[in-house]
Steps between C-alpha positions, in 0.01 A plus 500: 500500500322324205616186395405262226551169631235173482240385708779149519762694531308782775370184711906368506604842644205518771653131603869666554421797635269351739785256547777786595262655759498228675863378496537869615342468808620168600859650439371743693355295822807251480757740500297623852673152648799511300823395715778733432458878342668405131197255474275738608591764252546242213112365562425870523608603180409213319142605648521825349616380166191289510281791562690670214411230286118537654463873368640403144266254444237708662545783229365268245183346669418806716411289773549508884576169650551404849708160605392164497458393865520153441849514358656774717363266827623173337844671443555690779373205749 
């Protein structure tokens, strides 16, 4: 999918979807130590929404990212 966006406006969309990778996965790995199943699912399924929001943003750079480390230990510590 072509899209006709701005190098500003390209670098602000590599920031966010790089951004809702990694709050995916540290929905993800807290919802592993979640107490109770309704906060389970909830973390769950806001970690899939993030990785929703991931593969929108990814249609218009074209680029695979993988999490930030540093953040998904810092907030899952």
């Amino acid at each position: 999918m072509t899209h006709n966006v701005s190098p500003e406006a390209l670098a602000i969309i590599r920031r966010m979807q790089q951004s809702e990778l990694t709050e995916s996965v540290i929905y993800e790995k807290i919802a592993a130590f979640a107490k109770g199943e309704e906060n389970k699912q909830t973390l769950l399924r806001l970690a899939r929404e993030e990785k929703a929001h991931y593969e929108i943003w990814k249609k218009y750079t074209g680029l695979e990212m993988k999490p930030q480390k540093a953040k998904v230990l810092k907030y899952t510590l």
